[in-house]
PDB file of N, CA, C and O in Angstrom:
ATOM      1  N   UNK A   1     -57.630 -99.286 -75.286  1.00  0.00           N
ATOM      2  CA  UNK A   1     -57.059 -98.113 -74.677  1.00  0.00           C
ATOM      3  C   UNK A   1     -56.361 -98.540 -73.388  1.00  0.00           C
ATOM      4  O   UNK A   1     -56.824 -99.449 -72.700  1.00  0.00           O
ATOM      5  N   UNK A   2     -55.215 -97.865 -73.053  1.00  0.00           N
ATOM      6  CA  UNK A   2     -54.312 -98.403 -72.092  1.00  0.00           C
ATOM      7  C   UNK A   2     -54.091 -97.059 -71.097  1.00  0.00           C
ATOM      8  O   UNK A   2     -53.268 -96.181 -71.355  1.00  0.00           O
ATOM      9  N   UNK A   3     -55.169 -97.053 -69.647  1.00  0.00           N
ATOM     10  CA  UNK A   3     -54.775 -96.213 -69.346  1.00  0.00           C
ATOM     11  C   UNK A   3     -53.377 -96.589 -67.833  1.00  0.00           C
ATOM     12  O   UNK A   3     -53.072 -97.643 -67.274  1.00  0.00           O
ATOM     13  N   UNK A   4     -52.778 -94.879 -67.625  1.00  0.00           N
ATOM     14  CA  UNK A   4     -51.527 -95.013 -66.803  1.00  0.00           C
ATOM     15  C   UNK A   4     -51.820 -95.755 -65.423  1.00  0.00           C
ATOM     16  O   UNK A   4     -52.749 -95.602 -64.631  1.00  0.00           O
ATOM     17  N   UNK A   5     -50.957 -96.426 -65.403  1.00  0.00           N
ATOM     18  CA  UNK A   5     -51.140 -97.063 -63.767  1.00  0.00           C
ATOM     19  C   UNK A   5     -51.263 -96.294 -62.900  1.00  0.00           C
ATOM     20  O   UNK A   5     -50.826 -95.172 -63.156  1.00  0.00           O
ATOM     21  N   UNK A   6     -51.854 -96.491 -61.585  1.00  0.00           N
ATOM     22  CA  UNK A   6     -52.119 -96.014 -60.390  1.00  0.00           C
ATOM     23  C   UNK A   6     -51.786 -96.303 -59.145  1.00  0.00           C
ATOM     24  O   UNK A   6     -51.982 -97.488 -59.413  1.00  0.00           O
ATOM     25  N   UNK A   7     -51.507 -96.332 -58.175  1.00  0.00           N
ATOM     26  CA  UNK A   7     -50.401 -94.707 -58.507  1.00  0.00           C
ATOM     27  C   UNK A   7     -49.370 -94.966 -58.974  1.00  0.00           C
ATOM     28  O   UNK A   7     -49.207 -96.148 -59.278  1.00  0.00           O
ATOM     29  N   UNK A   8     -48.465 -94.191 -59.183  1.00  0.00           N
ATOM     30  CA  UNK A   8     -47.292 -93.723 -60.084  1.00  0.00           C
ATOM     31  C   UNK A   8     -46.228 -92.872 -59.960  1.00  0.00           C
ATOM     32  O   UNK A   8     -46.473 -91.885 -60.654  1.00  0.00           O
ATOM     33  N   UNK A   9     -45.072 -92.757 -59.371  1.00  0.00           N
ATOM     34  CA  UNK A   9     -44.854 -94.111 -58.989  1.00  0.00           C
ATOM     35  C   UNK A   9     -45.165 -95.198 -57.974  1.00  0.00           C
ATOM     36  O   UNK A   9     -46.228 -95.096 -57.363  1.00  0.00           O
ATOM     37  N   UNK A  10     -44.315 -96.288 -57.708  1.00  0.00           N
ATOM     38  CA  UNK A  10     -45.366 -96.880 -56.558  1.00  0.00           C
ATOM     39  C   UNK A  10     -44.591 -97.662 -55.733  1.00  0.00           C
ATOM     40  O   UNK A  10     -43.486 -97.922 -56.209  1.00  0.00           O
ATOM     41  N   UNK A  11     -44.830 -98.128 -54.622  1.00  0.00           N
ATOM     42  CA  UNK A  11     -43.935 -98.750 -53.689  1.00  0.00           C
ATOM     43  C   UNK A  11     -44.811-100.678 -53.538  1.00  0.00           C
ATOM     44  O   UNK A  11     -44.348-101.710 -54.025  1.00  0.00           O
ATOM     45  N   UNK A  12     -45.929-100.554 -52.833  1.00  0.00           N
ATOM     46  CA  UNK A  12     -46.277-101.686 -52.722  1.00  0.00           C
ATOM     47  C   UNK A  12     -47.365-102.348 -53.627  1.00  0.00           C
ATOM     48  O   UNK A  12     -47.411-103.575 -53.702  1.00  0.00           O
ATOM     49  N   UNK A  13     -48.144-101.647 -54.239  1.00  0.00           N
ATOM     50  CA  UNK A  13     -48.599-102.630 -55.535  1.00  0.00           C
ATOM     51  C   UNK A  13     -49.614-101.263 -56.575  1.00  0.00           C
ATOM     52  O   UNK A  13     -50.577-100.587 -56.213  1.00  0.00           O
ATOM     53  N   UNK A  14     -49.054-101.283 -57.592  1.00  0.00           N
ATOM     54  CA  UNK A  14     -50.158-100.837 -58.259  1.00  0.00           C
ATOM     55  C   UNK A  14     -51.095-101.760 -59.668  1.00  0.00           C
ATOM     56  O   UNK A  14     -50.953-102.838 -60.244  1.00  0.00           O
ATOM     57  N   UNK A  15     -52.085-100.562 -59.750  1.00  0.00           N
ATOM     58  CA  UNK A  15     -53.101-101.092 -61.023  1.00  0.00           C
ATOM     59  C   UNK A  15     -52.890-100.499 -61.940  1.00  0.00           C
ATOM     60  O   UNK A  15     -52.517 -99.326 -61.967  1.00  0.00           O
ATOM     61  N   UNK A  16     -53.170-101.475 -63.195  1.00  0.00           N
ATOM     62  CA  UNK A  16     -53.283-101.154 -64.698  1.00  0.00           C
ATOM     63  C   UNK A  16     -54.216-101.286 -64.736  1.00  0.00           C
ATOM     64  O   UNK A  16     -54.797-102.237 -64.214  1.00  0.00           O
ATOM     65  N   UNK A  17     -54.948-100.031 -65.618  1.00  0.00           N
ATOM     66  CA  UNK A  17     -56.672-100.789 -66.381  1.00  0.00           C
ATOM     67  C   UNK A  17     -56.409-100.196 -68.045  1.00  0.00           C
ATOM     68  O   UNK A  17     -55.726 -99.353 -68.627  1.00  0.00           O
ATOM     69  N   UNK A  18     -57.321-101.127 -68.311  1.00  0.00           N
ATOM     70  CA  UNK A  18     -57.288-101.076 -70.340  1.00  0.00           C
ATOM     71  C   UNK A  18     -58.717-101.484 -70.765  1.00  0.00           C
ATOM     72  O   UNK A  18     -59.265-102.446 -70.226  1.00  0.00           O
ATOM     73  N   UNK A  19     -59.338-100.737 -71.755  1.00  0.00           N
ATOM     74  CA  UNK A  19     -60.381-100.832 -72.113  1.00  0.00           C
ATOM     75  C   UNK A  19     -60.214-100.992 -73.199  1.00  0.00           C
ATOM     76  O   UNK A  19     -59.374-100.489 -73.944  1.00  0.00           O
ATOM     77  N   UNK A  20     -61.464-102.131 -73.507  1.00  0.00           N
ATOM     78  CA  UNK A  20     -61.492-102.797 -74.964  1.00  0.00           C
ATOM     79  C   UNK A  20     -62.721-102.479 -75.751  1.00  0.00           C
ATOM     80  O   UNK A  20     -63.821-102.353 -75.214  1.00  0.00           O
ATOM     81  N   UNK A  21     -62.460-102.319 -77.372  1.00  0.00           N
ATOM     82  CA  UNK A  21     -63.849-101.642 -77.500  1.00  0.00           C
ATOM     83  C   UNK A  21     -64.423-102.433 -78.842  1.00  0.00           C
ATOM     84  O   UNK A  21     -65.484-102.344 -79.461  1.00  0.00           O
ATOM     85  N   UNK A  22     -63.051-103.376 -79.031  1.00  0.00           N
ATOM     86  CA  UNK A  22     -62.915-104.719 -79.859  1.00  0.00           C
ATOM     87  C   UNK A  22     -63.011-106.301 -79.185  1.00  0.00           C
ATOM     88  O   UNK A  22     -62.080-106.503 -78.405  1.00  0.00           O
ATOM     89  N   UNK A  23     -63.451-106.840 -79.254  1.00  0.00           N
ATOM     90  CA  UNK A  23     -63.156-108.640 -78.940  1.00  0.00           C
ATOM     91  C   UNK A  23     -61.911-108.836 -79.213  1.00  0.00           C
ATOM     92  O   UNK A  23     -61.471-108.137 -80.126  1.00  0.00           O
ATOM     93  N   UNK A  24     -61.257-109.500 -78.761  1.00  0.00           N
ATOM     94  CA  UNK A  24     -59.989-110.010 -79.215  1.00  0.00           C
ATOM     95  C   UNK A  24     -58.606-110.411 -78.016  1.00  0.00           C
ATOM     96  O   UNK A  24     -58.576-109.776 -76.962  1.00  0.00           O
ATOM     97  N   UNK A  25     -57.511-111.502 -78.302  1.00  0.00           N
ATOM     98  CA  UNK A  25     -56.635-111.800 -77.842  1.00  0.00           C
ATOM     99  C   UNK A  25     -55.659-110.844 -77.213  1.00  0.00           C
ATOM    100  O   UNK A  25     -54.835-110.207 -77.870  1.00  0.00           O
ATOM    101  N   UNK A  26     -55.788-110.777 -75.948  1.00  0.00           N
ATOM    102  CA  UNK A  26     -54.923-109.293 -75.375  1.00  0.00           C
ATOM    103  C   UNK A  26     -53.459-110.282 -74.705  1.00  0.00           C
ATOM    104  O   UNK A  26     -53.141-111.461 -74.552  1.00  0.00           O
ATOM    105  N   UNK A  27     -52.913-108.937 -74.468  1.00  0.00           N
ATOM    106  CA  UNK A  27     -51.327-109.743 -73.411  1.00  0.00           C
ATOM    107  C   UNK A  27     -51.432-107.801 -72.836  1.00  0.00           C
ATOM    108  O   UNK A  27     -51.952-106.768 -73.259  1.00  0.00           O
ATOM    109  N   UNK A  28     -50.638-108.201 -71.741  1.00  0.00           N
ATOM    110  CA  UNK A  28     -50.181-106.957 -71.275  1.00  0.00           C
ATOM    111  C   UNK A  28     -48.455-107.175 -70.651  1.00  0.00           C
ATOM    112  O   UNK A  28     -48.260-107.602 -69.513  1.00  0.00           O
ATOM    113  N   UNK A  29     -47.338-106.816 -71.574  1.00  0.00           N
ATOM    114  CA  UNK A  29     -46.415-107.039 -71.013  1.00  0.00           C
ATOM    115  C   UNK A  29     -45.319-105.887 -70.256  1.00  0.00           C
ATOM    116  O   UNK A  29     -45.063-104.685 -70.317  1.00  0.00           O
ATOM    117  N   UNK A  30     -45.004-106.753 -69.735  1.00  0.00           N
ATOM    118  CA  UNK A  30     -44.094-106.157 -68.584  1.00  0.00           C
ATOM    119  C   UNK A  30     -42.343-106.005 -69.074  1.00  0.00           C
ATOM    120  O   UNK A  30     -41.645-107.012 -68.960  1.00  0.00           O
ATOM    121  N   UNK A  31     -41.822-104.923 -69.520  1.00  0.00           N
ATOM    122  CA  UNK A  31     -40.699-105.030 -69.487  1.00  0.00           C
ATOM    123  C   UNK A  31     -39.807-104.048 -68.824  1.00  0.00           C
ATOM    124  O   UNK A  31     -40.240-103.057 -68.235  1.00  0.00           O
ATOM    125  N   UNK A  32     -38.797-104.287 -68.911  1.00  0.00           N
ATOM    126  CA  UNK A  32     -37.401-103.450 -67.655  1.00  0.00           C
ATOM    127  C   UNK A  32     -36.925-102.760 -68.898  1.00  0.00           C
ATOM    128  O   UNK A  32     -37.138-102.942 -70.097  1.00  0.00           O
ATOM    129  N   UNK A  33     -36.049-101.717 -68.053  1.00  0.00           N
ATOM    130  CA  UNK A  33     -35.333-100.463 -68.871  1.00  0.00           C
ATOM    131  C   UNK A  33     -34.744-100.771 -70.173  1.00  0.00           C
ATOM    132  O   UNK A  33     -34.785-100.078 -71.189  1.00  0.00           O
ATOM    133  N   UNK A  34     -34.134-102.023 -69.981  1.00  0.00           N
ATOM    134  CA  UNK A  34     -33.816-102.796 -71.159  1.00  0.00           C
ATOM    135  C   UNK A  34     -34.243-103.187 -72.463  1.00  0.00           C
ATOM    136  O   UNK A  34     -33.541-103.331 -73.464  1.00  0.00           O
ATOM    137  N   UNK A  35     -35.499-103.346 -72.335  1.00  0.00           N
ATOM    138  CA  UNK A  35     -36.265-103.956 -72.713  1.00  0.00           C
ATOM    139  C   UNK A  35     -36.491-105.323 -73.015  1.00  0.00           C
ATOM    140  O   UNK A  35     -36.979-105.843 -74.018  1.00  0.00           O
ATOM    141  N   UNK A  36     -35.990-105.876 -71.829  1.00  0.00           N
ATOM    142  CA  UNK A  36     -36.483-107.099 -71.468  1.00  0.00           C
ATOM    143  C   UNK A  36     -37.704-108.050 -70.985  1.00  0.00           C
ATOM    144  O   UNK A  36     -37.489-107.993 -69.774  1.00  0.00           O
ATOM    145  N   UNK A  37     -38.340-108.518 -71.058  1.00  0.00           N
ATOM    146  CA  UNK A  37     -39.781-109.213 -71.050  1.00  0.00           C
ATOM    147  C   UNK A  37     -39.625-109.350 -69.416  1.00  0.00           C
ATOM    148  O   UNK A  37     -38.552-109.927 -69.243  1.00  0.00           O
ATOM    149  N   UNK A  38     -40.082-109.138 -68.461  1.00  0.00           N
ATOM    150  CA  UNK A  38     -40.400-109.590 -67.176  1.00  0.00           C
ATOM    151  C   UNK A  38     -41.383-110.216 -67.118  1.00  0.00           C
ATOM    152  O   UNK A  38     -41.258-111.375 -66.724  1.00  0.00           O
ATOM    153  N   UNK A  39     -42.486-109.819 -67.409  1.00  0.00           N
ATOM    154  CA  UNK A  39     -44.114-110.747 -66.768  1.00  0.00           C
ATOM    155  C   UNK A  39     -44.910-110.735 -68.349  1.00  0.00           C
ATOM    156  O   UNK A  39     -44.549-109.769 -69.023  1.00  0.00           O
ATOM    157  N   UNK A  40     -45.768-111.507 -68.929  1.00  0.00           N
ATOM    158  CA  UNK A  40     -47.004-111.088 -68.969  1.00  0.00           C
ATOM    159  C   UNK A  40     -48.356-111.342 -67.835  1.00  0.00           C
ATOM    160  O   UNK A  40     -48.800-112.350 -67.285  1.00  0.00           O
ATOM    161  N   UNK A  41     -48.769-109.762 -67.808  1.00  0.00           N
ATOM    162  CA  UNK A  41     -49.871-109.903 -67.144  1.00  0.00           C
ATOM    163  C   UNK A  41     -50.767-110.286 -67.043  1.00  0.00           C
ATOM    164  O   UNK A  41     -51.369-110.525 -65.997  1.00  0.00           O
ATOM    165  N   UNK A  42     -51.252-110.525 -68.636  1.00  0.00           N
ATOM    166  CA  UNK A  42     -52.151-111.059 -69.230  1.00  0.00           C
ATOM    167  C   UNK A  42     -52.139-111.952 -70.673  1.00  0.00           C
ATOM    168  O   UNK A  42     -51.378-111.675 -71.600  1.00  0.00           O
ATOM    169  N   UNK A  43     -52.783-112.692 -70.695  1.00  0.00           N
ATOM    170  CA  UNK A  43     -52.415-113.376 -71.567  1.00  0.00           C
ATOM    171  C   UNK A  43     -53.929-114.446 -72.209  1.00  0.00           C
ATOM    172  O   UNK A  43     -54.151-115.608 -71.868  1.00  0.00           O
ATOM    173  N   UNK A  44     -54.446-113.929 -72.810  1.00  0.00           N
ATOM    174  CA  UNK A  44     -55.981-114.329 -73.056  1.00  0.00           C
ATOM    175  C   UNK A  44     -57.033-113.315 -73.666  1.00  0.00           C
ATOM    176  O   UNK A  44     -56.840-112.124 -73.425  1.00  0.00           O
ATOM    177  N   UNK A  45     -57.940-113.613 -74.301  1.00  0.00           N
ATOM    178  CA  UNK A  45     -59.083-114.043 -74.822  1.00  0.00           C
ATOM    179  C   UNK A  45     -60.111-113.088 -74.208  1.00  0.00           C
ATOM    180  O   UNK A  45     -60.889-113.620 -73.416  1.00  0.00           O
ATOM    181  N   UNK A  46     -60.284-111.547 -74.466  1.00  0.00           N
ATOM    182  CA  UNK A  46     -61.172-110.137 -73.574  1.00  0.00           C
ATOM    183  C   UNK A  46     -61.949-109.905 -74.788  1.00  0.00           C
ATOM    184  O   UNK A  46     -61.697-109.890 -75.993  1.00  0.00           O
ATOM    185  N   UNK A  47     -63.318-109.670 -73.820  1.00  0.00           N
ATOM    186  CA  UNK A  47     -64.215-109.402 -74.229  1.00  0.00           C
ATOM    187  C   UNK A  47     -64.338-107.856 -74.356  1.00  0.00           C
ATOM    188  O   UNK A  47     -63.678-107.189 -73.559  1.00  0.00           O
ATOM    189  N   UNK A  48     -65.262-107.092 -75.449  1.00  0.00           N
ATOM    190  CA  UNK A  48     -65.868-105.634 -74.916  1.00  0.00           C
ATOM    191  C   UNK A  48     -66.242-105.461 -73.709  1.00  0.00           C
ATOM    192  O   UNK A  48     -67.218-105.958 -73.147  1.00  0.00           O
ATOM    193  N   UNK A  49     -65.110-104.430 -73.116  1.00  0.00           N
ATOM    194  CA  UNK A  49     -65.134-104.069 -71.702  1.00  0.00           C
ATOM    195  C   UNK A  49     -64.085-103.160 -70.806  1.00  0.00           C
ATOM    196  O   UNK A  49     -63.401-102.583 -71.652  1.00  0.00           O
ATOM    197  N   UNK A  50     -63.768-102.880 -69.883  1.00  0.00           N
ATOM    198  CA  UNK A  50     -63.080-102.601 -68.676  1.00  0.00           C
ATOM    199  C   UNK A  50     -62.198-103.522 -68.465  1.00  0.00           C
ATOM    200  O   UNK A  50     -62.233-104.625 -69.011  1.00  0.00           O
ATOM    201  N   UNK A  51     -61.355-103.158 -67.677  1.00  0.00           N
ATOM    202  CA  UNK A  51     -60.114-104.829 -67.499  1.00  0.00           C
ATOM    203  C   UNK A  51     -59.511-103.588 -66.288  1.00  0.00           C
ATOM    204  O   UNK A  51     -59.707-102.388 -66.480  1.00  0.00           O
ATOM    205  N   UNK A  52     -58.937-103.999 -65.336  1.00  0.00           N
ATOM    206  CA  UNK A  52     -57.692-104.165 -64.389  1.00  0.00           C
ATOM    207  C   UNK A  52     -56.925-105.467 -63.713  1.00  0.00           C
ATOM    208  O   UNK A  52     -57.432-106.544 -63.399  1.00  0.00           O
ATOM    209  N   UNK A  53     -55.401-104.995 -63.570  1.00  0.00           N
ATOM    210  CA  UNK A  53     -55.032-106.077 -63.132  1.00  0.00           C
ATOM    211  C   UNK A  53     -53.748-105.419 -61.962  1.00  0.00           C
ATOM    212  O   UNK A  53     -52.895-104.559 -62.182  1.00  0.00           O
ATOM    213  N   UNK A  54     -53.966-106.034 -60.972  1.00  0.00           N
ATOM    214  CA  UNK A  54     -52.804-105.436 -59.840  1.00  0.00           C
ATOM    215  C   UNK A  54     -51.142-106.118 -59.943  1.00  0.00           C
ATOM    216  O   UNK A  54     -50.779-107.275 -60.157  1.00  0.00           O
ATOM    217  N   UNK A  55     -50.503-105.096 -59.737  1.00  0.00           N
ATOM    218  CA  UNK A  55     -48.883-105.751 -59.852  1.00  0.00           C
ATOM    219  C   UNK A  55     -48.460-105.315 -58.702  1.00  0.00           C
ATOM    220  O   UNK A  55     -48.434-104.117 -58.421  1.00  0.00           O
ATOM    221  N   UNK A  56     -47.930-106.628 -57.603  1.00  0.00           N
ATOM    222  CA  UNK A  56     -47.209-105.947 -56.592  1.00  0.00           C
ATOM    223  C   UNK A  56     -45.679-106.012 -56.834  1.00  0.00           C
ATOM    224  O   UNK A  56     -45.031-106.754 -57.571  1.00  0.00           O
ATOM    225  N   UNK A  57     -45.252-104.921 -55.915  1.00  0.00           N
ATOM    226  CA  UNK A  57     -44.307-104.407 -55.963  1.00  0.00           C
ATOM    227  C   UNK A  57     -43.333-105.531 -55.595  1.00  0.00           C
ATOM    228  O   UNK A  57     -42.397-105.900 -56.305  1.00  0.00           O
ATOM    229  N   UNK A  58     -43.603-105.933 -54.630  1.00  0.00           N
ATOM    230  CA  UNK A  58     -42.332-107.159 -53.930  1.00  0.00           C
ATOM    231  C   UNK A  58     -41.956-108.173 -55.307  1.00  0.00           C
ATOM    232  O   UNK A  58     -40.981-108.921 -55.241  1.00  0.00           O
ATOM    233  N   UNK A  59     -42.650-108.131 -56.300  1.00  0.00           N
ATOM    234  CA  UNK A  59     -42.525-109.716 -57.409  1.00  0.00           C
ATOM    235  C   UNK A  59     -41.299-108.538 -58.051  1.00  0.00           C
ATOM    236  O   UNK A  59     -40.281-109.164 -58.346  1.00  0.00           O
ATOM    237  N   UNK A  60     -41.152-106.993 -58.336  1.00  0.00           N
ATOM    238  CA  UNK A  60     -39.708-106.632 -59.281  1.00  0.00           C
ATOM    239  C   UNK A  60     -39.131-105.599 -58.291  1.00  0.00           C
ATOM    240  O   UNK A  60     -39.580-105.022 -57.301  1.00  0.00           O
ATOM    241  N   UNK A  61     -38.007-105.598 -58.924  1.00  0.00           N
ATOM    242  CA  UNK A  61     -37.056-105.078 -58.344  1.00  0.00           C
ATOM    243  C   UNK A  61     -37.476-102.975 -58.416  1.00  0.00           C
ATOM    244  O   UNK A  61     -38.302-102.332 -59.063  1.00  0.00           O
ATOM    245  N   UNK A  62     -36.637-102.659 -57.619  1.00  0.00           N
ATOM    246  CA  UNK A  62     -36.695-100.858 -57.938  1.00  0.00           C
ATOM    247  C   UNK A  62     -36.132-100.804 -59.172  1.00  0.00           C
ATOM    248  O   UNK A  62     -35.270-101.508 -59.696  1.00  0.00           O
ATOM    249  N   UNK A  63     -37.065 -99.373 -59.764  1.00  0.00           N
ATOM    250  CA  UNK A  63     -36.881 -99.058 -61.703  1.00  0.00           C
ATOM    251  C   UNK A  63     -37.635 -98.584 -62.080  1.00  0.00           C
ATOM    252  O   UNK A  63     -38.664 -98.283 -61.475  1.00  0.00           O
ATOM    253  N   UNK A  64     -37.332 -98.321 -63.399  1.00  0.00           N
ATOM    254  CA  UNK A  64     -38.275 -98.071 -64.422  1.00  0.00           C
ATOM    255  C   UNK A  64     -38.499 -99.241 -65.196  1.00  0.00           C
ATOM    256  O   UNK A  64     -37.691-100.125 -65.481  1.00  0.00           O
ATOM    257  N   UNK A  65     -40.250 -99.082 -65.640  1.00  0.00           N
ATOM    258  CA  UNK A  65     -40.468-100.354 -66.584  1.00  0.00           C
ATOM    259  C   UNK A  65     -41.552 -99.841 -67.512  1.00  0.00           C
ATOM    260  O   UNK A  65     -42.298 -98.898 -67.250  1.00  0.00           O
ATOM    261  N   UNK A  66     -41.559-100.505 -68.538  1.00  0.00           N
ATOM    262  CA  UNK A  66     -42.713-100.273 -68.846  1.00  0.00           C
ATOM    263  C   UNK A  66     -43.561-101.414 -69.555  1.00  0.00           C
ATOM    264  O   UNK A  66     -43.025-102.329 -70.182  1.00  0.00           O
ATOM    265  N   UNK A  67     -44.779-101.292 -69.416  1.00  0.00           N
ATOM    266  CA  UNK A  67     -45.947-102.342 -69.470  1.00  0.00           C
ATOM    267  C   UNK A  67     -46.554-101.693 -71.595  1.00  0.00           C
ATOM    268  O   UNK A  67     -46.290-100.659 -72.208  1.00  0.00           O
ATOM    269  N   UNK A  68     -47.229-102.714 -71.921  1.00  0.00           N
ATOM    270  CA  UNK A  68     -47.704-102.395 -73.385  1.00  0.00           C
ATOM    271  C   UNK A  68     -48.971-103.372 -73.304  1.00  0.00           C
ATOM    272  O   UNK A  68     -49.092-104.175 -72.379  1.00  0.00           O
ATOM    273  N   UNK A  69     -49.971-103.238 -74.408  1.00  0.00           N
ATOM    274  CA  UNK A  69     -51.204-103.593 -74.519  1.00  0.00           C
ATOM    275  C   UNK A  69     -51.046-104.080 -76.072  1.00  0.00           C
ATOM    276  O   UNK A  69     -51.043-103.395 -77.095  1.00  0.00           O
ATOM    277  N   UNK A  70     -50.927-105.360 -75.920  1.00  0.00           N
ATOM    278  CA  UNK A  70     -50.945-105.868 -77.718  1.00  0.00           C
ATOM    279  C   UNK A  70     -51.994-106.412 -77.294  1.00  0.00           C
ATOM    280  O   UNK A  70     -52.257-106.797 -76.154  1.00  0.00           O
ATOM    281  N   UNK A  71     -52.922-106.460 -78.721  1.00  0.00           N
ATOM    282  CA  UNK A  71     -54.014-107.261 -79.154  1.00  0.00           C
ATOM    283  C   UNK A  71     -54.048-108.054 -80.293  1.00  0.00           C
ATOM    284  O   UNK A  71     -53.825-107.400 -81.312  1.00  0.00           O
ATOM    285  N   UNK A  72     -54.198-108.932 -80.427  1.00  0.00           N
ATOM    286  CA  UNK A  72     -54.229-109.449 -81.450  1.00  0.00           C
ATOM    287  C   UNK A  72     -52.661-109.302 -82.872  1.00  0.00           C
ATOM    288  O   UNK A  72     -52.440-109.269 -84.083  1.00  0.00           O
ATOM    289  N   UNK A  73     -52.007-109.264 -81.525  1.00  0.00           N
ATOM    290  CA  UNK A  73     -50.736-109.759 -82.034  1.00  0.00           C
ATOM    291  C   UNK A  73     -49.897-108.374 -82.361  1.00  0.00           C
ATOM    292  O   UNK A  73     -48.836-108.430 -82.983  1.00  0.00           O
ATOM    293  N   UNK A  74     -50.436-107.170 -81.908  1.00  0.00           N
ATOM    294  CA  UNK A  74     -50.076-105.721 -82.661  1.00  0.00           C
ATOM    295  C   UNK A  74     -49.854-104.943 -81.313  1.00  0.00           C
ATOM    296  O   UNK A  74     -50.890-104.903 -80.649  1.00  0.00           O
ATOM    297  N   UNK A  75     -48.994-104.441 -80.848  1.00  0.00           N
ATOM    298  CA  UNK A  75     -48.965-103.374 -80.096  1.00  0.00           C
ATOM    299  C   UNK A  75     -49.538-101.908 -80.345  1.00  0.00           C
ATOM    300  O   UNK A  75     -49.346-101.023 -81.178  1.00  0.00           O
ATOM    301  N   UNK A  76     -50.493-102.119 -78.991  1.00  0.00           N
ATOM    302  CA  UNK A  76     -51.631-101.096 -79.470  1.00  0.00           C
ATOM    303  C   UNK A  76     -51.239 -99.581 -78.816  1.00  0.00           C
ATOM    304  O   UNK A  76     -51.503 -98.441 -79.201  1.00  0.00           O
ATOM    305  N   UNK A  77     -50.328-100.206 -77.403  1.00  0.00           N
ATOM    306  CA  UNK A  77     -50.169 -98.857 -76.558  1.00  0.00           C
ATOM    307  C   UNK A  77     -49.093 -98.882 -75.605  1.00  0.00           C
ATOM    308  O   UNK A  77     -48.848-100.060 -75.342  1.00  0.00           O
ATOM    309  N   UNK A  78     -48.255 -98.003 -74.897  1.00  0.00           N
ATOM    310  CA  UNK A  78     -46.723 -98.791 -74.575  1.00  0.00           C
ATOM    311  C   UNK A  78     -46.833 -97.394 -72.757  1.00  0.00           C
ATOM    312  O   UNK A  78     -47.060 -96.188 -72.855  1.00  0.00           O
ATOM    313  N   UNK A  79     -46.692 -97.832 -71.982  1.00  0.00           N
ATOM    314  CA  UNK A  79     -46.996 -96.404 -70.652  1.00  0.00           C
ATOM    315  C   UNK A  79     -45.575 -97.112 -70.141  1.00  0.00           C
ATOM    316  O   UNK A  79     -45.138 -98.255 -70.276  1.00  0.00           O
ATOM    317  N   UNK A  80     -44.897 -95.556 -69.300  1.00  0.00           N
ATOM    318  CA  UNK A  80     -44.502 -96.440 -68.292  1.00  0.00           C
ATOM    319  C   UNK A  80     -44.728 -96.297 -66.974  1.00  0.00           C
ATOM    320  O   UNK A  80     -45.680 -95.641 -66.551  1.00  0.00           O
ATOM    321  N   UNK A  81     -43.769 -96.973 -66.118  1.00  0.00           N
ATOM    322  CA  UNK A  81     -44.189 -96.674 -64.577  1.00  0.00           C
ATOM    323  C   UNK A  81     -42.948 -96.779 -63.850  1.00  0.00           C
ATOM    324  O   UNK A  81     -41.882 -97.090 -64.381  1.00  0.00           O
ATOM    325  N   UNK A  82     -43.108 -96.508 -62.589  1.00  0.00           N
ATOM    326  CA  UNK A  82     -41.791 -96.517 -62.006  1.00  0.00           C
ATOM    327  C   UNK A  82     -42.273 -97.114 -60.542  1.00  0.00           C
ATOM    328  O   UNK A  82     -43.341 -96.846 -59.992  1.00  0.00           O
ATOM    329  N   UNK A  83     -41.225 -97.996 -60.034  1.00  0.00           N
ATOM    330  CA  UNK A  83     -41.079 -98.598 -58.385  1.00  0.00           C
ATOM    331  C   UNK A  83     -40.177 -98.142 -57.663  1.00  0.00           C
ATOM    332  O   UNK A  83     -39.020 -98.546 -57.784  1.00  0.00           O
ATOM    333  N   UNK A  84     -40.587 -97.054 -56.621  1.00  0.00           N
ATOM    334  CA  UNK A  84     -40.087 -96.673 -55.719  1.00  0.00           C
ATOM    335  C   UNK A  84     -39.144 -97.741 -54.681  1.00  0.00           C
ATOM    336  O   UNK A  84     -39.326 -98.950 -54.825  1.00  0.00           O
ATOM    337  N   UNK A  85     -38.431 -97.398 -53.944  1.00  0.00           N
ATOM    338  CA  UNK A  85     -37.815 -98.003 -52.787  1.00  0.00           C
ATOM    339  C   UNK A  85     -38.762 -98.144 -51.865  1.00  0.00           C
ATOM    340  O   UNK A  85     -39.448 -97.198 -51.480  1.00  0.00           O
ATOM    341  N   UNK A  86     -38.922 -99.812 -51.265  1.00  0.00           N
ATOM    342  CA  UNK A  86     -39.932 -99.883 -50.649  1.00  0.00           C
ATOM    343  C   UNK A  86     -39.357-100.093 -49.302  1.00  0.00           C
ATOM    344  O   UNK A  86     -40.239-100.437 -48.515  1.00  0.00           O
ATOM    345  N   UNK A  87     -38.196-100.006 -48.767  1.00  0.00           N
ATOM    346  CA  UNK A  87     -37.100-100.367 -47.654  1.00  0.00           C
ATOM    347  C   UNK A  87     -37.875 -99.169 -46.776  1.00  0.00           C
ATOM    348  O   UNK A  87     -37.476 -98.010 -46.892  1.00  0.00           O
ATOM    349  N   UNK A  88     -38.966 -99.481 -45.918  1.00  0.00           N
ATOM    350  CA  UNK A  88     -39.384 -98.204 -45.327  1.00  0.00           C
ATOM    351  C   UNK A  88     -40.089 -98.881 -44.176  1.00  0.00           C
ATOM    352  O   UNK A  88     -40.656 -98.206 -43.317  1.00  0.00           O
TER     353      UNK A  88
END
């Protein structure tokens, strides 16, 4: 389960959390309006559990993006988020 980042939108860093209720090979990727690949967040081997992971703002540019939760090779869940102007 992939829940929405916090906060939303966001200026200097927010969190993703995703809960697993299977074992298995996760990624959490990061892509732009485009749908272009920016980051994976994750990339490994989760146990049954809780997961967060922080994204700061300064590593992308202002936008929309959105992040997805594949497991085991399948996209399980797709959110998006947005980065405010942080020029403040």
């Amino acid at each position: 389960m992939l829940l929405q980042n916090m906060p939303n939108p966001f200026k200097s860093k927010t969190s993703i959390t995703y809960k697993l209720f299977t074992p298995g090979y996760v990624k959490i990727i990061l892509s732009d309006i485009n749908g272009r690949k920016t980051n994976k967040m994750v990339n490994a081997y989760k146990e049954i559990g809780e997961y967060s992971i922080d994204i700061p703002g300064h590593s992308l540019k202002e936008g929309l993006y959105f992040y997805s939760l594949e497991m085991d090779g399948l996209i399980i869940e797709t959110k998006k988020m947005v980065l405010i102007n942080q020029g403040e």
